[in-house]
C-alpha positions in Angstrom: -1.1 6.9 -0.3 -2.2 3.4 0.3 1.0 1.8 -1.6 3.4 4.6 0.1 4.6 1.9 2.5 4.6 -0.9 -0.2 7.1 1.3 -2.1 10.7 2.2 -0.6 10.9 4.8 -3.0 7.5 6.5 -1.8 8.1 6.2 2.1 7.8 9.6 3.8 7.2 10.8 7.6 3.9 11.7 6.3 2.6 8.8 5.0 3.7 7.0 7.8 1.4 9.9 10.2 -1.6 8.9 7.6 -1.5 5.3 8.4 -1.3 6.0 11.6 -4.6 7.8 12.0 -5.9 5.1 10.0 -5.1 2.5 12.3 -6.2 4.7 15.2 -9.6 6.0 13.9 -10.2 3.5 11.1 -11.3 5.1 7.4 -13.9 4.6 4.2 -13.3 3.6 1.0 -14.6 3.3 -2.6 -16.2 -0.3 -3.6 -13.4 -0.1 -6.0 -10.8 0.3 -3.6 -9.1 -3.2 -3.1 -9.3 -3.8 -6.8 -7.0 -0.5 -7.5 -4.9 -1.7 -4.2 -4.0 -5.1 -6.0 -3.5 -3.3 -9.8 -0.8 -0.8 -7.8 1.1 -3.6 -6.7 0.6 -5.5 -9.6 1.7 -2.8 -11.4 4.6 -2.2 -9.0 5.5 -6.1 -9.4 5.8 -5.7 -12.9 7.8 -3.1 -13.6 10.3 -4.1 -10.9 9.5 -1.5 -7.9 8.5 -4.0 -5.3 9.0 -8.3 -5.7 6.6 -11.0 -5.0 7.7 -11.5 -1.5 6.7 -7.4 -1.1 3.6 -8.1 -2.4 2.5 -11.3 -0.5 3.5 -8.9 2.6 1.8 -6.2 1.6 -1.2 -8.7 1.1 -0.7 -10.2 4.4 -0.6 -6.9 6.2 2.8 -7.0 7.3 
């Protein structure tokens, strides 16, 4: 769900209601969490989904 909006392929009306709330009312995660944010989109880099200017956005927030 984190990566939904990182991916073009994964974008959905739902996802987009998730971050929302998130925004809104903020949200807990694991320790682990930003480690398995950065594999997804390292992951994502390498086999072509997203490109290094999707992933420094994604890293900068935009």
């Amino acid at each position: 769900m984190a990566l939904d909006r990182c991916f073009k392929s994964e974008r959905s009306a739902y996802a987009n209601r998730v971050l929302d709330a998130v925004l809104n009312h903020g949200s807990v995660v694991p320790a682990i969490w930003l480690v398995e944010v950065a594999n997804g989109l390292l992951t994502g880099l390498r086999r072509g989904r997203i490109d290094e200017a999707e992933v420094a956005q994604a890293i900068e927030g935009r």
